[in-house]
VONULUM-887951 format. One record per residue: residue number from 0; x, z, y of N, C-alpha, C in turn. Coordinates in Angstrom, 3 decimals. Last residue first. Example, Ala and Ser with C-alpha at 12.3 -4.5 7.8 and 13.67 -1.06 7.14 Angstrom:
# VONULUM-887951
<num=1, npx=12.850, npz=7.080, npy=-2.250, capx=13.670, capz=7.140, capy=-1.060, cpx=12.900, cpz=7.870, cpy=0.030>
<num=0, npx=13.190, npz=7.800, npy=-5.690, capx=12.300, capz=7.800, capy=-4.500, cpx=13.200, cpz=7.800, cpy=-3.300>
# end
This chain:
# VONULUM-887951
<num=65, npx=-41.012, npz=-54.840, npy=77.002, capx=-42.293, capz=-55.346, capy=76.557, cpx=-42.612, cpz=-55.290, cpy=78.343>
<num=64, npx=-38.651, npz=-53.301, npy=76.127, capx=-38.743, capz=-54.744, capy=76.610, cpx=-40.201, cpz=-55.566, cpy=77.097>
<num=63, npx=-39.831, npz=-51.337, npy=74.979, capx=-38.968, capz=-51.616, capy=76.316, cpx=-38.986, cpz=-52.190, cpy=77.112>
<num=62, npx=-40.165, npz=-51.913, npy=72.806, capx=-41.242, capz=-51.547, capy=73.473, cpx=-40.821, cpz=-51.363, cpy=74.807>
<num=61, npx=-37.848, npz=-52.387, npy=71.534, capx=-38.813, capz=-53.591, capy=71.532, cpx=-39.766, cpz=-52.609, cpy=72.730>
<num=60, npx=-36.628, npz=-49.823, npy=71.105, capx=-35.946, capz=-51.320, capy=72.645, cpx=-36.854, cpz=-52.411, cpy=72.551>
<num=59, npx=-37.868, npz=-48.539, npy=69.491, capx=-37.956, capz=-48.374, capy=70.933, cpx=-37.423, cpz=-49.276, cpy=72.033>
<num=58, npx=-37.368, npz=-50.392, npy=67.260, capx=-38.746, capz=-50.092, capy=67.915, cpx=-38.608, cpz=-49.692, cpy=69.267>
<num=57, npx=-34.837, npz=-49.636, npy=67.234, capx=-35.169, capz=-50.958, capy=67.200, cpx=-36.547, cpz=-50.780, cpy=67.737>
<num=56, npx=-34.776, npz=-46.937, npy=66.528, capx=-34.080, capz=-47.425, capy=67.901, cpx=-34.923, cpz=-48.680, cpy=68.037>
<num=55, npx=-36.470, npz=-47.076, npy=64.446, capx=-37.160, capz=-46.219, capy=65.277, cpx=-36.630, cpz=-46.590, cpy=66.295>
<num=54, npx=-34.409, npz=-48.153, npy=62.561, capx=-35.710, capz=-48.719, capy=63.025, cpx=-36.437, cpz=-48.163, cpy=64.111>
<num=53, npx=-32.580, npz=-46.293, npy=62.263, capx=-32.215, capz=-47.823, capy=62.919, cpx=-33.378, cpz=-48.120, cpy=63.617>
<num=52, npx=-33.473, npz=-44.261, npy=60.740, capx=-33.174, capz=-43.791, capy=62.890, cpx=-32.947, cpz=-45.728, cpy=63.277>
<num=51, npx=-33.779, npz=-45.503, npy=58.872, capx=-34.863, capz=-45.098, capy=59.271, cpx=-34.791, cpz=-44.875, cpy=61.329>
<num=50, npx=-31.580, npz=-45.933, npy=57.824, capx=-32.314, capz=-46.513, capy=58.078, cpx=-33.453, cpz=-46.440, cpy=58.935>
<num=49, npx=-30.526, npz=-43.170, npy=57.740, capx=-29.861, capz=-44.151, capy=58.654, cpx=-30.893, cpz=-45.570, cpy=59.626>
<num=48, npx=-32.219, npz=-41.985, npy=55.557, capx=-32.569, capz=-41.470, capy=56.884, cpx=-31.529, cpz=-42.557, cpy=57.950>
<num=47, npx=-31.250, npz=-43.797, npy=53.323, capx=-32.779, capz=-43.849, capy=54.284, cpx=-33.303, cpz=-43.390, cpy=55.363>
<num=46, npx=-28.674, npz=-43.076, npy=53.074, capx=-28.672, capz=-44.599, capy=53.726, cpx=-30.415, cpz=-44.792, cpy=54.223>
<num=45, npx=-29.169, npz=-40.324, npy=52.629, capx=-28.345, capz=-41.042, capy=54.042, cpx=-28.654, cpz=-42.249, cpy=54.031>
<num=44, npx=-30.088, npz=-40.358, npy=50.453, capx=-30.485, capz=-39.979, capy=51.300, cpx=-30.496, cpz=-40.438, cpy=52.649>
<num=43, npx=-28.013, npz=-41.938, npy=48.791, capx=-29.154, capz=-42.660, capy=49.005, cpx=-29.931, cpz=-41.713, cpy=49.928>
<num=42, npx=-25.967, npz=-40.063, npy=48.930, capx=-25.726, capz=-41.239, capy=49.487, cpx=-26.932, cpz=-42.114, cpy=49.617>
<num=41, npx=-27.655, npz=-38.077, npy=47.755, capx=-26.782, capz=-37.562, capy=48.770, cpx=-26.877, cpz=-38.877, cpy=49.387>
<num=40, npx=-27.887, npz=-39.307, npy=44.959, capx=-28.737, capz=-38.937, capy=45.540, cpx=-28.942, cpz=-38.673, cpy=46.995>
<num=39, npx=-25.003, npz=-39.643, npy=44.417, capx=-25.489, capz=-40.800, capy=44.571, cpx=-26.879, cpz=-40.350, cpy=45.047>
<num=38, npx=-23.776, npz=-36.632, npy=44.575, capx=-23.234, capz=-37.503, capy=45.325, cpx=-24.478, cpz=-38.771, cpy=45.521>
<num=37, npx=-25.610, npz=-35.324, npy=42.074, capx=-25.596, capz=-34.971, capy=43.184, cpx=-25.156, cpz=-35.971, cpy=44.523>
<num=36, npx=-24.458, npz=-37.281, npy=40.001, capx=-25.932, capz=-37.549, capy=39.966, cpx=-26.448, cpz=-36.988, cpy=41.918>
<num=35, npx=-22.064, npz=-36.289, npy=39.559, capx=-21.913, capz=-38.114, capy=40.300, cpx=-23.460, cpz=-37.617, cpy=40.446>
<num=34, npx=-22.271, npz=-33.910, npy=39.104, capx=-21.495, capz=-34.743, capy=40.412, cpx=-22.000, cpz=-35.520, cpy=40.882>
<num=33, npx=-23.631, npz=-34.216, npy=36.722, capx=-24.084, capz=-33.355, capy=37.742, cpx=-23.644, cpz=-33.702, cpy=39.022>
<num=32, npx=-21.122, npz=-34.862, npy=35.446, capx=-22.409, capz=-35.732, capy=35.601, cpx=-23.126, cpz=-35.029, cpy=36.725>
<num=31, npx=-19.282, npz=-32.761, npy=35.641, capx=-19.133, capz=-34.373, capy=36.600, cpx=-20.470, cpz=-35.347, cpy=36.772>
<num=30, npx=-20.826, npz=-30.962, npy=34.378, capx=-20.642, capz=-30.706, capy=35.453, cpx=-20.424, cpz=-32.364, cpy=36.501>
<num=29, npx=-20.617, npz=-32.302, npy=31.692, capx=-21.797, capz=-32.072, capy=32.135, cpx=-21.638, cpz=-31.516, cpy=33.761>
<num=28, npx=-17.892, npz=-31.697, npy=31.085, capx=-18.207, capz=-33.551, capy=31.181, cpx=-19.485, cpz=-33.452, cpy=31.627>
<num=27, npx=-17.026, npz=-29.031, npy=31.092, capx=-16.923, capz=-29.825, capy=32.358, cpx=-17.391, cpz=-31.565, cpy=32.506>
<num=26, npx=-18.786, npz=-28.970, npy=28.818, capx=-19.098, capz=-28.235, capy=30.315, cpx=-18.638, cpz=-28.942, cpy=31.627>
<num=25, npx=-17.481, npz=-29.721, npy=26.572, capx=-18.672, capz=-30.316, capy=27.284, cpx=-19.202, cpz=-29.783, cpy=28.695>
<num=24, npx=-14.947, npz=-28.465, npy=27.222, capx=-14.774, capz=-29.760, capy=27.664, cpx=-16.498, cpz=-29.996, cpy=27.718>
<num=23, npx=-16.014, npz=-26.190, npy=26.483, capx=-15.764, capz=-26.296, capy=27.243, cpx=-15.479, cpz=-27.408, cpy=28.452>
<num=22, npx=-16.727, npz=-26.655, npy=23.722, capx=-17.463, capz=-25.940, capy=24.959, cpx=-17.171, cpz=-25.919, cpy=26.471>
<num=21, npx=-14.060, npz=-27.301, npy=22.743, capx=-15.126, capz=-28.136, capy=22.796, cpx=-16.268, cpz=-28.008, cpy=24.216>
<num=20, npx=-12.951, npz=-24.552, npy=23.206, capx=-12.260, capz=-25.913, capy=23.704, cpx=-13.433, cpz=-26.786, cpy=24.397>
<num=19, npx=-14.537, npz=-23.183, npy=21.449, capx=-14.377, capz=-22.882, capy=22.402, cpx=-13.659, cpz=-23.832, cpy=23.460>
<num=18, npx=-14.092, npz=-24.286, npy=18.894, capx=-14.786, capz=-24.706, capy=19.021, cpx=-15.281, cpz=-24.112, cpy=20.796>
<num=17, npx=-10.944, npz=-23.571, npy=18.787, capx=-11.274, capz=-24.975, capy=19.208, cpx=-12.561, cpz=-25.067, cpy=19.421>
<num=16, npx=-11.458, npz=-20.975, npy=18.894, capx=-10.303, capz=-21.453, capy=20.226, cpx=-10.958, cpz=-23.152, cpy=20.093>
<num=15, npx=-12.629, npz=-20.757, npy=16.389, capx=-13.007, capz=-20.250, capy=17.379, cpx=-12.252, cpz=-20.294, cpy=18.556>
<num=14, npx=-10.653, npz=-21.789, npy=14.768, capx=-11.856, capz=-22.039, capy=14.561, cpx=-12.426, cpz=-21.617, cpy=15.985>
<num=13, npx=-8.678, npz=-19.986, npy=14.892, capx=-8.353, capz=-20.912, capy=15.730, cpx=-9.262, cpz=-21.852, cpy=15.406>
<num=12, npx=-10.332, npz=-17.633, npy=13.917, capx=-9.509, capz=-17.504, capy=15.366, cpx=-8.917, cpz=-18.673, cpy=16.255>
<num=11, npx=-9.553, npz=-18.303, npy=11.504, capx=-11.110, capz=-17.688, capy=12.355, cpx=-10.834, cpz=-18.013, cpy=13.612>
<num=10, npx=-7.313, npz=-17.883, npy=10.843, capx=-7.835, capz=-19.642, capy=10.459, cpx=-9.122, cpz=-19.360, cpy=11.799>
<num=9, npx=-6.514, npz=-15.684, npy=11.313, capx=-5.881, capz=-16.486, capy=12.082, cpx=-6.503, cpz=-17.797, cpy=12.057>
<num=8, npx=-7.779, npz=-14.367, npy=9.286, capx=-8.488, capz=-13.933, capy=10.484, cpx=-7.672, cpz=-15.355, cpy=11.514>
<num=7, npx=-7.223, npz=-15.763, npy=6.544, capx=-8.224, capz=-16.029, capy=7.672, cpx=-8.452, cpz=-15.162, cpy=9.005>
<num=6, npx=-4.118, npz=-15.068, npy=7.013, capx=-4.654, capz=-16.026, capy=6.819, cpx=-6.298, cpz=-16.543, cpy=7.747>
<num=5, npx=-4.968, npz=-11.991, npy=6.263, capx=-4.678, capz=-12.863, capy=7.656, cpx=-4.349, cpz=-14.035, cpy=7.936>
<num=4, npx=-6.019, npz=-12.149, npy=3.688, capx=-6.739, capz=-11.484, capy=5.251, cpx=-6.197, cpz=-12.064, cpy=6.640>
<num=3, npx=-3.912, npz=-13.237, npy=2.466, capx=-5.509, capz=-13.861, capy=2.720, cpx=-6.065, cpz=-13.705, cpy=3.666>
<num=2, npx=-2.053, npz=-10.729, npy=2.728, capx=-1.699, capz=-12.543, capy=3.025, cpx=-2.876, cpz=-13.480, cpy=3.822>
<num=1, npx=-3.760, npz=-8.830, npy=1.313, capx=-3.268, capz=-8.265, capy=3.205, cpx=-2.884, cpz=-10.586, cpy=3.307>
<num=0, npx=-3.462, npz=-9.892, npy=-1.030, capx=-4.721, capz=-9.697, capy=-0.349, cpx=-4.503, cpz=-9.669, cpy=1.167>
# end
């Protein structure tokens, strides 16, 4: 009986390490997404506010010129 018992408490236990693993690895594969989603939002920010100061220069040397 005492054999069984620990048997499973040890089977339990590494039931519960792997499904704790799992959890974990999905955590960090949901964090990178979160990354990349943060970064490419970031980078499309910038390339509109870039854009944007371009045009406003460009405007102002046209009216310059005028």
């Amino acid at each position: 009986m005492y054999r069984l018992l620990h048997w499973l408490t040890r089977t339990k236990s590494k039931l519960f390490w792997a499904k704790e693993t799992l959890n974990k690895a999905r955590l960090t594969a949901l964090y990178a997404i979160c990354l990349q989603i943060f970064r490419h939002i970031a980078q499309k920010s910038l390339a509109i506010r870039l854009r944007s100061r371009q045009d406003s220069a460009r405007e102002q040397r046209s009216v310059a010129l005028r």
